[in-house]
C-alpha positions in Angstrom: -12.7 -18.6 -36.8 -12.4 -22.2 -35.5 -9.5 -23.8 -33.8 -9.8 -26.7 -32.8 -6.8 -29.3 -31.3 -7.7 -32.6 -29.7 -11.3 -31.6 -29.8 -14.4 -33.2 -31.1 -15.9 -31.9 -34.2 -19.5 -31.3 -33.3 -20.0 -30.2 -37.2 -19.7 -30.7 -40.8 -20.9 -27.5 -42.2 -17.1 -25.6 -41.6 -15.9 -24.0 -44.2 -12.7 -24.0 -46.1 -10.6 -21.8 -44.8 -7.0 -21.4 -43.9 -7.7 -21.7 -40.1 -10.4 -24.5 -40.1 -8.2 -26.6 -42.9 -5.5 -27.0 -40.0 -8.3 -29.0 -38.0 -8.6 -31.9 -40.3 -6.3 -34.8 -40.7 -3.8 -35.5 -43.6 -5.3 -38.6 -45.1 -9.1 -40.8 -45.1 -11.1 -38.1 -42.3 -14.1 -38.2 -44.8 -13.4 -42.3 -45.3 -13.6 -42.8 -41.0 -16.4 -39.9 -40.3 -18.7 -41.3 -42.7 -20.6 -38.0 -44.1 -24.0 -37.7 -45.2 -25.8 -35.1 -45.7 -23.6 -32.9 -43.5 -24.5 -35.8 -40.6 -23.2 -35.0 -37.1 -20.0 -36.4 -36.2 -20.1 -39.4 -34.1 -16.4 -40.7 -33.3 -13.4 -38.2 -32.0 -11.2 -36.9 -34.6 -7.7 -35.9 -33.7 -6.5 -32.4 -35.4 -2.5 -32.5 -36.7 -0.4 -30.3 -38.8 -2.0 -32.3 -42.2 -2.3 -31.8 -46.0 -5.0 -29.3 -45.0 -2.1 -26.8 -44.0 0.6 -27.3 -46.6 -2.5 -26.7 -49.4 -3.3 -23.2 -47.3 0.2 -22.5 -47.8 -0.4 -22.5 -51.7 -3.4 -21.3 -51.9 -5.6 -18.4 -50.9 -8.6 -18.5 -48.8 -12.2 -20.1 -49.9 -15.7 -20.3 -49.2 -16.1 -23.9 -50.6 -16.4 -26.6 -47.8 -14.5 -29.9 -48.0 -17.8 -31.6 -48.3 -18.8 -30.0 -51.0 -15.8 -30.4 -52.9 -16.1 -34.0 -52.2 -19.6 -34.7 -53.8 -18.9 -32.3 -57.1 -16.1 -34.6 -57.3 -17.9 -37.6 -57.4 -20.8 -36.4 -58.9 -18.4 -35.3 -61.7 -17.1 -38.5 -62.0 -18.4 -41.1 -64.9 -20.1 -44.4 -63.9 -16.9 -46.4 -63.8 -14.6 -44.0 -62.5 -12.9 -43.7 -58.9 -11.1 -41.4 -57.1 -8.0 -43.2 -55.1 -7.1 -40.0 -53.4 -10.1 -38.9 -53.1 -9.5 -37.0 -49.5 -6.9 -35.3 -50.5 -8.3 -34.0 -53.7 -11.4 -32.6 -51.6 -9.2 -30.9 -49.7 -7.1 -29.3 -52.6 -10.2 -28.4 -54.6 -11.9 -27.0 -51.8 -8.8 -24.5 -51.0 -8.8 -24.0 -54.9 -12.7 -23.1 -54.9 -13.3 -25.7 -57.4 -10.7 -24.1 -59.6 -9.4 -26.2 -62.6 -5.7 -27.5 -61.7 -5.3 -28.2 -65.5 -6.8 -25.5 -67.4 -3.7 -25.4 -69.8 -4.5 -28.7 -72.6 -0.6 -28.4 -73.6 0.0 -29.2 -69.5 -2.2 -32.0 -70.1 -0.8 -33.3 -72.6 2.9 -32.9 -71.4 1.7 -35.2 -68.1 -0.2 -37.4 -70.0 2.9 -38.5 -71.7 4.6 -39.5 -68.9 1.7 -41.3 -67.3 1.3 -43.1 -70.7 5.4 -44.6 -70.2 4.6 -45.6 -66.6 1.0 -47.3 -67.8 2.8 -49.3 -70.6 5.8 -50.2 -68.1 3.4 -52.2 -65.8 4.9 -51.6 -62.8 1.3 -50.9 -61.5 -1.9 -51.6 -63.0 -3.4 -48.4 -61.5 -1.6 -46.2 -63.7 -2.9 -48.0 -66.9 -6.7 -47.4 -65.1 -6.0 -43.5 -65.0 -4.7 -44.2 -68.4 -7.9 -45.2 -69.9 -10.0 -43.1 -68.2 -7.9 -39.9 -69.7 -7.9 -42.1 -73.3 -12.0 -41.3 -73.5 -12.8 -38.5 -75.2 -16.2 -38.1 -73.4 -14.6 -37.8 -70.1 -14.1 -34.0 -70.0 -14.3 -30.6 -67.6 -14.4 -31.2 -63.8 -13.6 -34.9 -64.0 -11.4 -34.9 -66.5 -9.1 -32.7 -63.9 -9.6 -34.5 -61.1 -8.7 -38.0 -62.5 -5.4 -35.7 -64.0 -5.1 -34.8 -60.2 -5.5 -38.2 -59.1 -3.0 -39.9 -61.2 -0.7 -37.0 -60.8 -0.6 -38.3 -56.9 0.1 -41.6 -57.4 2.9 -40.3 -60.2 4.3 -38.2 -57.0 4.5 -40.9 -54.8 6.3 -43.5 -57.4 8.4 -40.4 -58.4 9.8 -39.4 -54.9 10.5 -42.9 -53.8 12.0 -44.2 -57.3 15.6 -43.2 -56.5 15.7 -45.0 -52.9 14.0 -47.7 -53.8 13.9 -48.4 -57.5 16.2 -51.2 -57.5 13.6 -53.0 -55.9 10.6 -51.3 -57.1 11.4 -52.0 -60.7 13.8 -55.2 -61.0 10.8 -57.5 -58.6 7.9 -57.3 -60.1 4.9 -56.8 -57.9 7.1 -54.8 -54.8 5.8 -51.5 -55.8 2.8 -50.4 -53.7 1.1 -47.4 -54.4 0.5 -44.8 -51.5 -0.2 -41.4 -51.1 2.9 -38.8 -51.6 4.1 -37.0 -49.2 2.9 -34.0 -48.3 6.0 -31.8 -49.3 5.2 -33.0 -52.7 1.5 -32.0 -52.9 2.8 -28.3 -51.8 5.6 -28.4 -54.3 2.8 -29.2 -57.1 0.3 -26.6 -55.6 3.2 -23.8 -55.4 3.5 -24.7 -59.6 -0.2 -24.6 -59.7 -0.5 -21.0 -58.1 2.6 -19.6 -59.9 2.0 -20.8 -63.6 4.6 -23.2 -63.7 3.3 -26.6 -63.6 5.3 -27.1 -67.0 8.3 -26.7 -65.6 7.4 -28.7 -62.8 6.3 -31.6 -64.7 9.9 -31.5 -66.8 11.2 -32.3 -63.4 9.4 -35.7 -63.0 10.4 -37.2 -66.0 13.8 -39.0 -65.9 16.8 -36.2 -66.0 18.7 -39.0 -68.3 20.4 -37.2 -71.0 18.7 -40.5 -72.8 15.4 -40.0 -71.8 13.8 -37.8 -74.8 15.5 -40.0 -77.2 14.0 -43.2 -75.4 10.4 -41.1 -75.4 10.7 -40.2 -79.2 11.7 -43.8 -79.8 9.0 -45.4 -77.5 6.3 -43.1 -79.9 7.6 -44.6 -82.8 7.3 -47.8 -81.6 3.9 -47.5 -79.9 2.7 -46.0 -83.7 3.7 -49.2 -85.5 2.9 -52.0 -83.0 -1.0 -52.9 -83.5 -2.4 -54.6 -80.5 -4.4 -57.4 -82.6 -2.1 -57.6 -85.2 0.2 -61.1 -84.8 3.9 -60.5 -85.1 5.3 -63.5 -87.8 7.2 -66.1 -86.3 10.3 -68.1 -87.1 10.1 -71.9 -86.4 11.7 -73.2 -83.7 14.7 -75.3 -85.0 17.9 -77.1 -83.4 19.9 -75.9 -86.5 21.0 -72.3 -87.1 19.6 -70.7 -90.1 23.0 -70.0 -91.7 23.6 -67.4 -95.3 23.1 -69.2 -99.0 20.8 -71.7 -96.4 16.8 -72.4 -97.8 14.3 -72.3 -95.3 10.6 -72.0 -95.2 11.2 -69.3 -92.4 12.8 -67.0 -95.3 9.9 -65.3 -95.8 9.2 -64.8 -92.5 12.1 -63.2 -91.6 11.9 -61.1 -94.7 8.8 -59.5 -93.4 9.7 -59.3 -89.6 13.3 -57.7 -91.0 10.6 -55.2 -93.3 8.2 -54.7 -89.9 11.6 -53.7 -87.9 13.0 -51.3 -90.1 16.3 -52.9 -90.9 15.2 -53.8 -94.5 13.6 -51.7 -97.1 10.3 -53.2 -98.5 10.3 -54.0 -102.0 7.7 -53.1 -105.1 5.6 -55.8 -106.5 8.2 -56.4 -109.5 7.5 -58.1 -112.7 8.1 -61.6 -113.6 10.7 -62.1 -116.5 9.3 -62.8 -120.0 6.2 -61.4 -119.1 4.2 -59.4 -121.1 4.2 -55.6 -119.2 1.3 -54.8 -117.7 -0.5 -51.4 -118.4 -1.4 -49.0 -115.6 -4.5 -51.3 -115.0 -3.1 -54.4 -115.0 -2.1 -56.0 -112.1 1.5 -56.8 -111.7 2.9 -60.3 -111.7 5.4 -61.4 -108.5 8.6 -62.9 -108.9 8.7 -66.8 -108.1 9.3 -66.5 -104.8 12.7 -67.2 -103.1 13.3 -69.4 -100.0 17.5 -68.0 -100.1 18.8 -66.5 -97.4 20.5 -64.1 -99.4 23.2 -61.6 -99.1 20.5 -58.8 -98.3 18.4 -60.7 -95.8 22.1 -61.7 -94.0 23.3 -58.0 -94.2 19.6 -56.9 -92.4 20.3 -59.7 -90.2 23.4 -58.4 -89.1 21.7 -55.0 -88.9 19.0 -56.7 -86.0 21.6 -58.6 -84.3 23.4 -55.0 -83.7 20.5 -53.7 -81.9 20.3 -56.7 -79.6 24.2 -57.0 -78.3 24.8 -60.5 -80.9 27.2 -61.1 -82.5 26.6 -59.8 -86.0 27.6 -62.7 -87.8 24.3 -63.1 -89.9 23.7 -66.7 -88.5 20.0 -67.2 -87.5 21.0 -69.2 -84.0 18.9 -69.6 -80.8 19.1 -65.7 -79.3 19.0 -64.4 -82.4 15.5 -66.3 -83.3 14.3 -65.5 -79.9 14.9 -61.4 -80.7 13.3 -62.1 -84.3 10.1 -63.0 -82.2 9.7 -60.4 -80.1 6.8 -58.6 -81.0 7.0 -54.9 -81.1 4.5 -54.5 -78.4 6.7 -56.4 -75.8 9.6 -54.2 -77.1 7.6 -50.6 -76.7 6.8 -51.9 -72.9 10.0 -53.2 -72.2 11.8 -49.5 -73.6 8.6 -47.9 -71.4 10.0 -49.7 -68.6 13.8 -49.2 -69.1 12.5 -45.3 -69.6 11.6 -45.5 -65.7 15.1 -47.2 -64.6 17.2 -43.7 -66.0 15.8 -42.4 -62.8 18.7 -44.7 -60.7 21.5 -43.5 -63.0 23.1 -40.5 -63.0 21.9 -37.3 -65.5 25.1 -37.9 -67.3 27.6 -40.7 -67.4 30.5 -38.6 -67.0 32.8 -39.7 -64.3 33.2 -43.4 -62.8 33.1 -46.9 -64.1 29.7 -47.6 -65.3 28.5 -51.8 -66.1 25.6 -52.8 -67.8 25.0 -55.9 -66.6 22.9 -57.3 -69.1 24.7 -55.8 -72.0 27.9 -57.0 -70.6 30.0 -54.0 -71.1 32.3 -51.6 -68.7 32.4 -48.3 -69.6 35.3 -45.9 -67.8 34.5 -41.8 -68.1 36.7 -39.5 -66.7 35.6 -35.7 -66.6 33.1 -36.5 -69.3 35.2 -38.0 -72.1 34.6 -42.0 -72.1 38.2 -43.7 -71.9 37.9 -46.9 -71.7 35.4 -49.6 -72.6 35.8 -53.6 -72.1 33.2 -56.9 -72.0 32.6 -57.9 -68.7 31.4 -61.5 -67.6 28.5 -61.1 -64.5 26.4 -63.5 -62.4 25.0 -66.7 -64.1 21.1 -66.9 -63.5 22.3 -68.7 -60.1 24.1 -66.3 -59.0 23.2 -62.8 -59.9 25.3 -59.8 -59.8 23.6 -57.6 -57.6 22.5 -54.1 -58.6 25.0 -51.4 -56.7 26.2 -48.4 -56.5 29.8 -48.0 -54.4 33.0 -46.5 -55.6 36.3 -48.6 -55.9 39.3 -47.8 -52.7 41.9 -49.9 -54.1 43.7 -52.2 -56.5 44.7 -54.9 -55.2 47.9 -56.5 -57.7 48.4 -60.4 -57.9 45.7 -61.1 -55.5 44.8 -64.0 -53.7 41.5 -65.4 -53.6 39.5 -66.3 -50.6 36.6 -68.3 -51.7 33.1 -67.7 -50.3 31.4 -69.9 -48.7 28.8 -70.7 -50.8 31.4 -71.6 -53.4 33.2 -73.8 -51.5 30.2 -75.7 -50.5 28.5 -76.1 -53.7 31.5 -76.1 -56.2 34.8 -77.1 -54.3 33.9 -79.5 -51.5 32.3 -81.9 -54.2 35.6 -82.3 -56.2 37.6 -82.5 -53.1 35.9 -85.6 -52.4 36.1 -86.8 -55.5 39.5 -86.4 -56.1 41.5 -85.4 -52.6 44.5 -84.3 -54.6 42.0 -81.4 -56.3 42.5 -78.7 -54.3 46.2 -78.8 -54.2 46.7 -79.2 -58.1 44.6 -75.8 -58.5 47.4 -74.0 -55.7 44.5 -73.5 -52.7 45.3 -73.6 -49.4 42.9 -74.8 -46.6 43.2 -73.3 -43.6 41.0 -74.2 -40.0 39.4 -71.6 -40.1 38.5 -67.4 -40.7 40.6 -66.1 -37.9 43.9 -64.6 -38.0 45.3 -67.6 -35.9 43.5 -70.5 -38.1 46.0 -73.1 -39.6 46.8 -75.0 -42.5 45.7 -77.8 -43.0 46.5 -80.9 -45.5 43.1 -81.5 -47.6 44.2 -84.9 -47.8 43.7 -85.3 -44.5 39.9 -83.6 -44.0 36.5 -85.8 -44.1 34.4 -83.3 -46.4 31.6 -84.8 -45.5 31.0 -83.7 -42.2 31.3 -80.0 -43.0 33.4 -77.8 -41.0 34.1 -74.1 -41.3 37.5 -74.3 -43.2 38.5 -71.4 -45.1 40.2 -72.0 -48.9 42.4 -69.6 -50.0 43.8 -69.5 -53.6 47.6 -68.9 -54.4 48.8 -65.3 -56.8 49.5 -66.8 -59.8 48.5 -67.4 -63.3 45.8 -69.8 -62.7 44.3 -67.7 -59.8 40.4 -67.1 -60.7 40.8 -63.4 -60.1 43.8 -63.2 -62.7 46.2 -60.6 -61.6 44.3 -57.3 -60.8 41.5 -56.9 -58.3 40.0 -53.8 -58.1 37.9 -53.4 -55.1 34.6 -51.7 -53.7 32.7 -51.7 -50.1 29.7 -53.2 -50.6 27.8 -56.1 -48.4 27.7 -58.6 -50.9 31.1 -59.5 -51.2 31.4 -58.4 -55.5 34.2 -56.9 -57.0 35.7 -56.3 -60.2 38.6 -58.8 -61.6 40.9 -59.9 -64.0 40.9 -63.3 -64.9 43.0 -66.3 -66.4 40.3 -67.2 -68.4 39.9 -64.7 -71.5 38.5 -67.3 -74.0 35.1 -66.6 -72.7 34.6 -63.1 -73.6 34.5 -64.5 -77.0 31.0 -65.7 -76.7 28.2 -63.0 -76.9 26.1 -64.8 -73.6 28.6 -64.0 -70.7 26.2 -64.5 -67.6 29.1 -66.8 -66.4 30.4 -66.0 -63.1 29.5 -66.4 -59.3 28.4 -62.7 -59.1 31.2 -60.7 -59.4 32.7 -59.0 -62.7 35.3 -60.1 -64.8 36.8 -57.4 -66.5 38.2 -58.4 -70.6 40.3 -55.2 -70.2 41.3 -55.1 -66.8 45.3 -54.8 -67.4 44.3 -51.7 -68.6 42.2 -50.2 -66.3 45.0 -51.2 -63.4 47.6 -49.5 -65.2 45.5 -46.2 -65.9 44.1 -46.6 -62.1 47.9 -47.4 -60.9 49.4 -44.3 -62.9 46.9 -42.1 -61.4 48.1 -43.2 -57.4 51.5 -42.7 -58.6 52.7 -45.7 -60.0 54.4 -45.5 -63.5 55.2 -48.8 -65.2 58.3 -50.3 -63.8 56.5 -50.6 -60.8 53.8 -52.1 -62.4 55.6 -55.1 -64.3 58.7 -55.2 -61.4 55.3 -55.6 -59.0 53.7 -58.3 -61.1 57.0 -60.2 -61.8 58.0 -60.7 -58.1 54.4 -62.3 -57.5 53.8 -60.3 -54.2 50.2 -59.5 -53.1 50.1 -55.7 -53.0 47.8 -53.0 -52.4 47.4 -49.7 -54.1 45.1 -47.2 -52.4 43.4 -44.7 -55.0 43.6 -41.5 -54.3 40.4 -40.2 -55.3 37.2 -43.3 -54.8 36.1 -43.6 -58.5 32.2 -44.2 -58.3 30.9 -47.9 -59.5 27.1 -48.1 -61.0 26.4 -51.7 -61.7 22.9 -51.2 -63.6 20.9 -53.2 -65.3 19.1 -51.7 -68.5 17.8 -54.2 -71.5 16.8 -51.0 -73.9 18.1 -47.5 -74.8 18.8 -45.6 -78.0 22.1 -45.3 -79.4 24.1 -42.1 -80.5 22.8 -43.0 -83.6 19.0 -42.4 -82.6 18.1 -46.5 -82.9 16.7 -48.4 -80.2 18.9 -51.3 -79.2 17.6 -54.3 -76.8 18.9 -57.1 -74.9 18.2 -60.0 -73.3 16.5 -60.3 -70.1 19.3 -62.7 -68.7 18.0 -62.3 -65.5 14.2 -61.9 -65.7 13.5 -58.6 -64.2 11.5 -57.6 -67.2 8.4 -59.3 -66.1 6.3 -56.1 -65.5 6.3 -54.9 -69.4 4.2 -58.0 -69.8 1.4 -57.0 -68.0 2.6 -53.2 -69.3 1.6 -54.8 -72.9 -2.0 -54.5 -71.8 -1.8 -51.2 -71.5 -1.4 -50.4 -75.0 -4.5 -49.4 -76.6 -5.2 -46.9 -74.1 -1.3 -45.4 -74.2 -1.3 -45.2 -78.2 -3.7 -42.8 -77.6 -1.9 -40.2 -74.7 1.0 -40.8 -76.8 -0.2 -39.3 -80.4 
C-alpha cells in the first residue's frame, strides 16, 4: 500500500484504492502532471486530505486507476463534447470501477428536468451546453453518464451557494461563476449513489417552494406551446390607448395573441349570413371580418391584465401593449428563472411581512394564516429598493424624518436655493450638523452652494413624508417601512415611486395590529397620535421582513401571472431564450 505525504510521485501506474486515492490532490493533478501514456512525473505534487478521500468514504475499493478512468472518459466522449470536471470525474469513476452513476432512466429524467429550468434561466451558458449534449439521442452509455455527472457538479456548486449569494447571483446578470462544489457535496451525492437514493437526493436540489411544482408544471406548458421560429404577433406601437367599442387594425392581432395565451377561446370558421350552407365538402365561408374591440376581446383583455399586476380596466395602454408582446418564449425563461429565485424565500410564507417588490404588494402571515395584505410604493429605477432580509424591532408613532444625504443633495438643496423660504413652508429643520450637540440653524441664512454637512430633519405632522407610522428594521441601507401623507399614488398600477424605502397603503393597520400585540390597545393609540409626540414602541417578538423580488409565479388558481421587470434584473432569461430547443426536449 502506498502512502505518500509531501513526496514526489515517481509513478502513474497506482492504482485506485482507498489508501493511494488519499495521495492525490482535490482538483486539476491530471491538468498540471501532464499524463501520457503513464509518462513519469516530472514536477512535485503535494498530497492533502482531497476529493480522492471523501469518494473512498462512499465507495468501496477498486482496481481501476485514475488514468484509466480518465481516457475511457474521454474516449467515451463525442467529437464536440467536454468534460469541465473532468478530474474529479476520473477520480469518482475510478473508485466506482467504471460503474454507471445513472443506471436508473427515471433518475435521469428527474435531473434532467431541473437542469432543463437552470439552462432556459440563463444564468450560465454552460448549463444550456450540458443541456444539448443530453438533448441528442445518439449520445448514450458511458458518456451519456458522465456528461449527467458533469453537469450534476456544476448543478451542486450553483445549488450550495444559491442561498448566500443568490441575490447577487441571480438579480446581476453575468456575477455567477461556475466552480467546482465542494467536496462535502460530492460525498453527499456519492452516499445517494451507493445507497439507492439519488431520487431522493435530487428532490432536495430543487427549490423547497411550496410554489415550485406548480411553477415546473406551468413552465412545461409553456415550453410546449412556445415554437422557437414561430413569430409572436405584434400590436403597433401607438400614443393612444386602444380603448372598448374603439376600431383598430391591431384588433385582429390581439384576437390571436389573446387566442395564443389562453385567455380567449378560439372560434370555428362560421358561416356568412345569406349564404347558401355548405355540404361536408364545401369549404366554409368567414364572417366579414371585425376591426371592434368588443365586449369579448375587452373581457379577455381584462383576463391578461390580471396575470400581469394591471389594472383590469380593459384599456389597451402602454404596459398593457408591452405584456401583449411578450412572446411566450421570453415568458417560459423568465418563469425558468423566477423558478431559481424560490431558493431565497422561505419553504412557506407563513410568518413575517413578506413584499414583492415588483408586484408592489405586502403581505402580513401570522402562524400560517395570511392577515393582512396592502400595495406598497418601492424604489424608482434611480433609487432601487434593495433586496433584504431583516426583521422589524419597533414602531416608531408620529415620526420625524431625518433626510439622507443623498436626498438632501440631489432633491432639497436645489429648491432651497431656489426659493430660501422652501424648507421652512414644508416644517424641516436644519441643523449644523449629525451630532448630538449640532444646532439649528435659519436656512435663510445658509449659502447652499458651498455644500456643508447640515443635517435636515422633518417635523411629526401631517405633511411629514413618512406619514404617521414607521415601522423599523436593522439593515445597512438605511430602508424602512412607512406610512405616508400621500395615498393618491397607490391609485396607479406603476408604483416604483419612492427613494428606496416602502410606503405602506395599509400601514394604520399594520401599527395598530403590531401596537396591540406590544400591549397597546387603542386609546393609546389615537391619545398617542393626537398629542403629536414622537414615540417608540418596541415589539416584543422581531417579525421577519423578506423584501424579494419575483416577476412570475402561479396563482392559487394554477395560472401563471407576470410582471414587469421595473428594475431590469431579468436580463439573463434573454440569453435563457436560446436555450430553448434543447430544453423542450428534457422537458417532454
Amino acid at each position: 500500500m502506498l502512502l505518500v505525504k509531501r513526496k514526489i510521485l515517481q509513478s502513474l501506474t497506482i492504482k485506485c484504492t482507498l489508501a493511494t486515492l488519499v495521495t492525490f490532490p482535490a482538483l486539476g493533478w491530471a491538468d498540471e502532471v501532464a499524463v501520457v501514456n503513464q509518462a513519469e512525473v516530472n514536477a512535485p505534487i503535494e498530497a492533502a486530505v482531497t476529493l480522492s478521500e471523501t469518494v473512498a468514504e462512499a465507495q468501496p475499493e477498486s482496481s481501476i486507476t485514475v488514468i484509466h478512468a480518465r481516457e475511457a472518459l474521454q474516449k467515451a466522449l463525442p467529437a464536440e463534447g467536454q468534460l469541465k470536471y473532468l478530474s474529479e470525474l476520473s477520480v469518482i469513476y475510478a473508485a466506482s470501477e467504471m460503474k454507471a452513476q445513472w443506471a436508473d432512466e427515471k433518475v435521469q429524467q428527474q435531473f434532467q428536468q431541473q437542469l432543463a429550468e437552470i439552462a432556459l434561466s440563463g444564468i450560465a451558458p454552460q448549463f444550456g451546453q450540458w443541456a444539448k449534449l443530453l438533448s441528442e439521442p445518439e449520445i448514450t452509455g458511458l458518456a451519456r453518464d458522465a456528461i449527467l455527472s458533469d453537469a450534476l457538479l456544476g448543478y451542486l456548486h450553483f445549488v450550495h451557494g444559491a442561498y448566500a449569494n443568490g441575490n447577487r447571483w441571480l438579480y446581476n446578470f453575468g456575477s455567477y461563476k461556475m466552480a467546482a462544489p465542494s467536496s462535502v457535496a460530492i460525498q453527499q451525492w456519492q452516499q445517494a449513489v451507493h445507497s439507492g437514493d439519488v431520487s431522493a437526493f435530487l428532490k432536495g436540489l430543487a427549490p423547497q417552494s411550496s410554489q415550485y411544482n406548480k411553477m415546473h408544471h406551468a413552465l412545461k406548458s409553456l415550453v410546449a406551446s412556445a415554437q422557437p421560429t414561430e413569430a409572436w404577433p405584434q400590436l403597433t406601437a401607438s400614443k393612444q390607448s386602444l380603448r372598448p367599442g374603439n376600431s383598430s387594425k391591431d384588433v385582429l392581432v390581439l384576437k390571436e395573441i389573446l387566442i395564443r395565451s389562453g385567455v380567449m377561446a378560439g372560434e370555428e370558421t362560421a358561416v356568412e349570413d345569406n349564404a347558401p350552407l355548405a355540404d361536408e365538402t364545401t369549404t366554409k365561408v368567414k364572417k366579414p371580418v371585425s376591426l371592434v374591440y368588443s365586449p369579448e376581446l375587452v373581457d379577455a383583455v381584462k383576463r391578461f391584465q390580471q396575470m400581469y399586476g394591471l389594472d383590469a380596466d380593459g384599456v389597451i395602454g402602454n404596459s398593457t401593449r408591452d405584456a401583449l408582446n411578450m412572446a411566450p418564449q421570453i415568458r417560459a425563461a423568465v418563469l425558468a428563472l423566477n423558478i431559481q429565485r424560490l431558493r431565497l424565500l422561505p419553504a412557506t410564507l407563513d410568518h413575517g411581512i413578506f413584499v414583492n417588490i415588483p408586484d408592489y404588494s405586502l403581505a402580513y402571515y401570522v402562524d400560517g394564516k395570511l392577515i393582512l395584505e396592502s400595495k406598497v410604493i418601492v424604489g424608482s429605477t434611480r433609487r432601487k429598493t434593495p433586496l433584504m432580509s431583516s426583521a422589524l424591532n419597533n414602531v416608531v408613532v408620529n415620526p420625524p424624518w431625518n433626510v439622507p444625504v443623498k436626498l438632501i443633495r440631489e432633491d432639497l438643496v436645489p429648491k432651497a436655493k431656489r426659493d430660501s423660504e422652501y424648507l421652512k413652508r414644508q416644517g424641516y429643520t436644519v441643523y449644523s450638523g449629525w451630532g448630538r450637540d449640532a444646532e439649528v440653524v435659519d436656512p435663510s441664512t445658509i449659502d447652499w452652494s458651498e455644500g456643508g454637512n447640515y443635517r435636515l430633519q422633518q417635523a411629526p405632522g401631517r405633511g411629514n413624508a413618512l406619514g404617521r407610522f414607521k415601522f423599523n428594521m436593522p439593515n445597512n441601507d438605511a430602508i424602512y417601512l412607512h406610512d405616508t401623507p400621500n395615498h393618491r399614488l397607490f391609485d396607479k398600477s406603476m408604483r416604483a415611486l419612492s427613494s428606496g424605502c416602502v410606503r405602506v397603503n395599509k400601514a394604520s393597520e399594520l401599527a395598530n395590529m403590531l401596537l396591540n400585540e406590544a400591549g397597546w390597545d387603542d386609546n393609546k393609540i389615537q391619545g398617542t397620535l393626537k398629542r403629536g409626540n414622537t414615540t417608540y414602541a418596541p415589539i416584543r417578538e422581531k417579525i421577519p421582513v423578506q423584501l424579494y423580488y419575483m416577476t412570475a409565479w402561479v396563482s392559487a388558481e394554477g395560472n401563471p401571472e407576470f410582471r414587469s421587470d421595473i428594475y431590469g434584473y431579468d436580463r439573463a432569461a434573454k440569453e435563457g431564450i436560446k436555450e430553448l430547443p434543447q430544453v423542450e426536449k428534457l422537458l417532454r
